[in-house]
Legacy VTK file of the C-alpha trace (Angstrom):
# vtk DataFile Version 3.0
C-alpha trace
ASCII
DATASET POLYDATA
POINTS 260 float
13.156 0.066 -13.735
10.289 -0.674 -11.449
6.465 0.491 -12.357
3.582 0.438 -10.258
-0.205 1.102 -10.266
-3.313 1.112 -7.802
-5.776 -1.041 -8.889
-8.271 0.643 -6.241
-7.606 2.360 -3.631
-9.525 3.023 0.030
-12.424 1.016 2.225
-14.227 -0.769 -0.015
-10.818 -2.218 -1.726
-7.125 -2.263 -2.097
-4.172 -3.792 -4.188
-1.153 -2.460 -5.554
0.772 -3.946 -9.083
4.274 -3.875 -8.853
6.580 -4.930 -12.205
9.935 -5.049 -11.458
12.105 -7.013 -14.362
10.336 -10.290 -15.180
8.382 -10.264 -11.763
4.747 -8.701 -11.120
3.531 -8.878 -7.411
0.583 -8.076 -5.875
0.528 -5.881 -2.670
-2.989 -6.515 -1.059
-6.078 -7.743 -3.434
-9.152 -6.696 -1.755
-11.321 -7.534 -5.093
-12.768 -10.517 -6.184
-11.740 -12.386 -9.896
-13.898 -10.560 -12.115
-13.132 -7.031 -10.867
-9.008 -7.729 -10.471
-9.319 -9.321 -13.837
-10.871 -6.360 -15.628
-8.707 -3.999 -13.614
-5.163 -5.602 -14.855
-6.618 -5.718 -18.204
-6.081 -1.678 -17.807
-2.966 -1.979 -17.432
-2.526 -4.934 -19.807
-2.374 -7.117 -17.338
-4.211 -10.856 -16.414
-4.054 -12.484 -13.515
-1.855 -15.509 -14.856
0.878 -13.165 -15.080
0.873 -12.252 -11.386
4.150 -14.392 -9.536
3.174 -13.791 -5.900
0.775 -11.877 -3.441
2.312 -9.641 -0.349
-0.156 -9.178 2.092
-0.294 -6.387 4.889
-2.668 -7.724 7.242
-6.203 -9.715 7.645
-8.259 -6.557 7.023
-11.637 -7.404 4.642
-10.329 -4.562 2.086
-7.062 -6.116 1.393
-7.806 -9.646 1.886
-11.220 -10.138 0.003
-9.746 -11.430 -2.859
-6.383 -13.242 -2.130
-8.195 -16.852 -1.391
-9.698 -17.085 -4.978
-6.360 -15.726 -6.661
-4.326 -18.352 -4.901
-6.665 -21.067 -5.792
-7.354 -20.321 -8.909
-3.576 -19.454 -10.367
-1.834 -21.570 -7.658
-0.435 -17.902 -6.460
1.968 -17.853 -3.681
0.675 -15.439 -0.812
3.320 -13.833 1.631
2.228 -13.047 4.686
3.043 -12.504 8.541
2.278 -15.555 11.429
-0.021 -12.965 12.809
-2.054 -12.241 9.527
-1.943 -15.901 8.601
-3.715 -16.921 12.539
-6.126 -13.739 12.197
-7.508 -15.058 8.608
-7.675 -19.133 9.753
-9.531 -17.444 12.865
-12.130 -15.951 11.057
-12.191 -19.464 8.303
-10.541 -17.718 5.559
-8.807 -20.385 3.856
-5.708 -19.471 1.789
-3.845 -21.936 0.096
-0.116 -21.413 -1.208
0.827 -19.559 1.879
4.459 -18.311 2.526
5.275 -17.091 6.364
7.433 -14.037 6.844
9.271 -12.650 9.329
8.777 -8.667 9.164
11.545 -8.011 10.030
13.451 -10.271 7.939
14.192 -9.213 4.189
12.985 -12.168 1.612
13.851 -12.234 -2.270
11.063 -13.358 -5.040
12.207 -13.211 -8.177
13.845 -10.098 -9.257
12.786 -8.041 -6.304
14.187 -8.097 -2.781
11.212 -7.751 0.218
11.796 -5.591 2.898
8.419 -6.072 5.688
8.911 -3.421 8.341
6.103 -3.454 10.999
3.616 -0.958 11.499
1.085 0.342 14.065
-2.512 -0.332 12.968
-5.263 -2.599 14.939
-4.678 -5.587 13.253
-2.907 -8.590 14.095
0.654 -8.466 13.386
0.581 -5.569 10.382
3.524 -5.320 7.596
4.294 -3.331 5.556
6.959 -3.113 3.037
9.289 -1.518 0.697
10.704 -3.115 -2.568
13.891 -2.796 -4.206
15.312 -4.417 -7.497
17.643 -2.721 -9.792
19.173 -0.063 -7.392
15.741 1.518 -7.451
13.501 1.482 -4.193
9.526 1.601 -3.723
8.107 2.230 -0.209
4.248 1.288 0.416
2.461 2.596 3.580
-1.540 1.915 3.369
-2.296 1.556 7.152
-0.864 2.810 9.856
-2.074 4.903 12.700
1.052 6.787 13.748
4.474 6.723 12.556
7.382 4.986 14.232
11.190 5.670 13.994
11.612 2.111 12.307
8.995 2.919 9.242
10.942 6.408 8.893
14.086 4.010 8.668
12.606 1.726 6.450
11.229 4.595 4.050
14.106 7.219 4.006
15.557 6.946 1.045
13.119 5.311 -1.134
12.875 6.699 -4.850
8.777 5.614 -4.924
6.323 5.716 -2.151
2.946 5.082 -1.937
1.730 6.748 1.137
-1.700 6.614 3.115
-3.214 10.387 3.031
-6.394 8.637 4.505
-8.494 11.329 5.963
-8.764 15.320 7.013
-8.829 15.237 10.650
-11.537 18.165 10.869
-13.677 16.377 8.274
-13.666 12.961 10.454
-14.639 14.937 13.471
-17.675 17.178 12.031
-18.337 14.012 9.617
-21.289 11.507 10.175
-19.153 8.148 12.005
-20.294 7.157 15.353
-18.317 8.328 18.105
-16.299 4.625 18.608
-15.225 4.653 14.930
-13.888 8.080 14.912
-11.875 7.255 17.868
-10.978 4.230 15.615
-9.763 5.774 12.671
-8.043 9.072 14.145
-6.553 6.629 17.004
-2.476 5.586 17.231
-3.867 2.213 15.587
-5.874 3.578 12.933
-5.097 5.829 9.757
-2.828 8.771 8.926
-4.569 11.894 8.214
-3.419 14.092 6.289
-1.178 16.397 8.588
0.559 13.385 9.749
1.686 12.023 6.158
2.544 15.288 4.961
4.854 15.354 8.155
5.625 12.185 7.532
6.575 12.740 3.609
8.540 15.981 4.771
10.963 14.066 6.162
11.250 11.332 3.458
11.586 14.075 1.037
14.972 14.162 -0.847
16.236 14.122 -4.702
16.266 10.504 -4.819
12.393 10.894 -4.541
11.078 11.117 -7.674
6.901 9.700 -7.453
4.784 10.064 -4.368
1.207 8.389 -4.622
-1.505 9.056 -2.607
-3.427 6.385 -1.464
-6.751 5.074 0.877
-8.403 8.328 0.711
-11.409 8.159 2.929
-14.759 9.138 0.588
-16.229 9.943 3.404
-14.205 12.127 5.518
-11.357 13.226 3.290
-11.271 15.428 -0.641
-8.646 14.867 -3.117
-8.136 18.697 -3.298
-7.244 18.795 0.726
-4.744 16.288 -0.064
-3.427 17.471 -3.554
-2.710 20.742 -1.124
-0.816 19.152 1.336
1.818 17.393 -1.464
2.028 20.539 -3.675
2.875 22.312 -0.325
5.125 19.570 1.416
7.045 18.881 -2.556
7.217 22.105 -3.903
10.539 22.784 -5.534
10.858 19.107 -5.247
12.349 16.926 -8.442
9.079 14.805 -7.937
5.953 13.690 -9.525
2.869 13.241 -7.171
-0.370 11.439 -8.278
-3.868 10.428 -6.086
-5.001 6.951 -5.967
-9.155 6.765 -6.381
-11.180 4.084 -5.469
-12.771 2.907 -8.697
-9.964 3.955 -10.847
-6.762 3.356 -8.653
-3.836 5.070 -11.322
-2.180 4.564 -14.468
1.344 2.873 -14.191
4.090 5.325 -12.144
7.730 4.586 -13.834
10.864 4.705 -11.258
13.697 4.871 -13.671
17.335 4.798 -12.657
19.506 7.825 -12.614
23.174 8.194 -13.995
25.376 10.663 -13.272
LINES 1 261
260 0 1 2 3 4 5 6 7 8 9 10 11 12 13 14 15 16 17 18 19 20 21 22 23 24 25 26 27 28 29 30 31 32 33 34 35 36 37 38 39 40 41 42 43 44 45 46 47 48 49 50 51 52 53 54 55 56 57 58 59 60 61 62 63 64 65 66 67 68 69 70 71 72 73 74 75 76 77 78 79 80 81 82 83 84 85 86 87 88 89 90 91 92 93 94 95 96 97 98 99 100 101 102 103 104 105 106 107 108 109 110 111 112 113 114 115 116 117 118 119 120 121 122 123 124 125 126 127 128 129 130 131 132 133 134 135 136 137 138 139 140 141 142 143 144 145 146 147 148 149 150 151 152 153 154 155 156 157 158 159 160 161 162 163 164 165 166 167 168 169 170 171 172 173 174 175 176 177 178 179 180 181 182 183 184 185 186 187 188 189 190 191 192 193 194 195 196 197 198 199 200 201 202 203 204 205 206 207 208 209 210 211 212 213 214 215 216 217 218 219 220 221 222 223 224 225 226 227 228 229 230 231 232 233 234 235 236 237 238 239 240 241 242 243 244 245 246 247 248 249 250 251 252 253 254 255 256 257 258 259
């Protein structure tokens, strides 16, 4: 079995809990001790019990937090050469670091790490899909485009936790400045919501059975525009869909084996 949960999800913060056996990772912690802390406590969780952090790139939203975990708890933090330069560049100092290869699969604990790279306009930007007990998750937060080698990495996956980040008309009637909308609706920004459903159209099979949607934009995206896009994309599907919110993230989402 393999359960996961958002602890917060979009610009002003993101991690993701992952249990798997006797292992609990981290993917991202963009919040600071007192907010993680009360956060896992939801989900009966503390922050003693976390084995190691997995970090997508230097970006303040999933980083703001990871140099106080690792200090405090002594928490190992996995992360790429690129990520790792792009955080001592801007003084960031993260103890208990780990350097990956993304393209390299890496085992902690009772889960095997599989980084795949992605394009978004950070440094070197990873992102990765989990597997333990013959049961696969697939995380996507930020990308800006999709790539032949993410759909390779995600096909197949029985979880996924996919960036639906913003509605494309929204960001271009919506109040950003001209530079940021180019930013975020650029190859190197953010899926919008069209281009995940695509995306999630082709990942769709029978092995899928829990699709979360994640890094909504409050700003230029609704839940309902994107609760329309997975009814229509999984309908008839054998699979459970859920949105991630900022301040409450989501309960735990079970993958559970299946025997024939």
């Amino acid at each position: 079995m393999i359960r996961f949960a958002s602890l917060g999800s979009g610009s002003r913060g993101n991690a993701l809990l992952v249990q798997a056996g006797r292992t609990r990772l981290l993917i991202d912690c963009g919040f600071g001790p007192r907010v993680l802390a009360q956060r896992l406590a939801k989900l009966g969780v503390v922050p003693e019990q976390i084995d190691a952090v997995l970090v997508t790139h230097e970006h303040s939203d999933h980083v703001a937090g990871v140099a106080a975990l690792a200090r405090r708890y002594a928490c190992p933090v996995y992360l790429s050469a690129g990520t790792r330069q792009a955080l001592a560049h801007r003084q960031i100092a993260v103890p208990h670091l780990l350097e990956i290869d993304p393209a390299a699969t890496f085992t902690i604990q009772d889960v095997d790490v599989h980084p795949y790279a992605v394009p978004h306009d950070a440094a070197e930007p990873t992102q990765f899909v989990l597997a333990s007990d013959g049961l696969r998750l697939g995380v996507l937060t930020d990308a800006g485009s999709t790539t032949p080698a993410m759909l390779d990495a995600l096909r197949g996956c029985n979880g996924l936790m996919l960036e639906f980040n913003h509605d494309a008309d929204m960001l271009a009637r919506g109040p950003y400045p001209a530079y940021l909308k180019a930013r975020v609706g650029g190859a190197y920004g953010h899926l919008d919501n069209g281009m995940a459903a695509d995306l999630l159209a082709q990942l769709r099979s029978d092995a899928l059975q829990v699709v979360l949607a994640a890094h909504l934009s409050e700003t230029n995206n609704h839940p309902d525009h994107v609760r329309a896009h997975l009814a229509r994309v999984l309908d008839g599907a054998p699979t459970v869909w859920h949105v991630a919110s900022q301040h409450d993230g989501s309960g735990w989402l079970t993958l559970g084996r299946v025997h024939s």
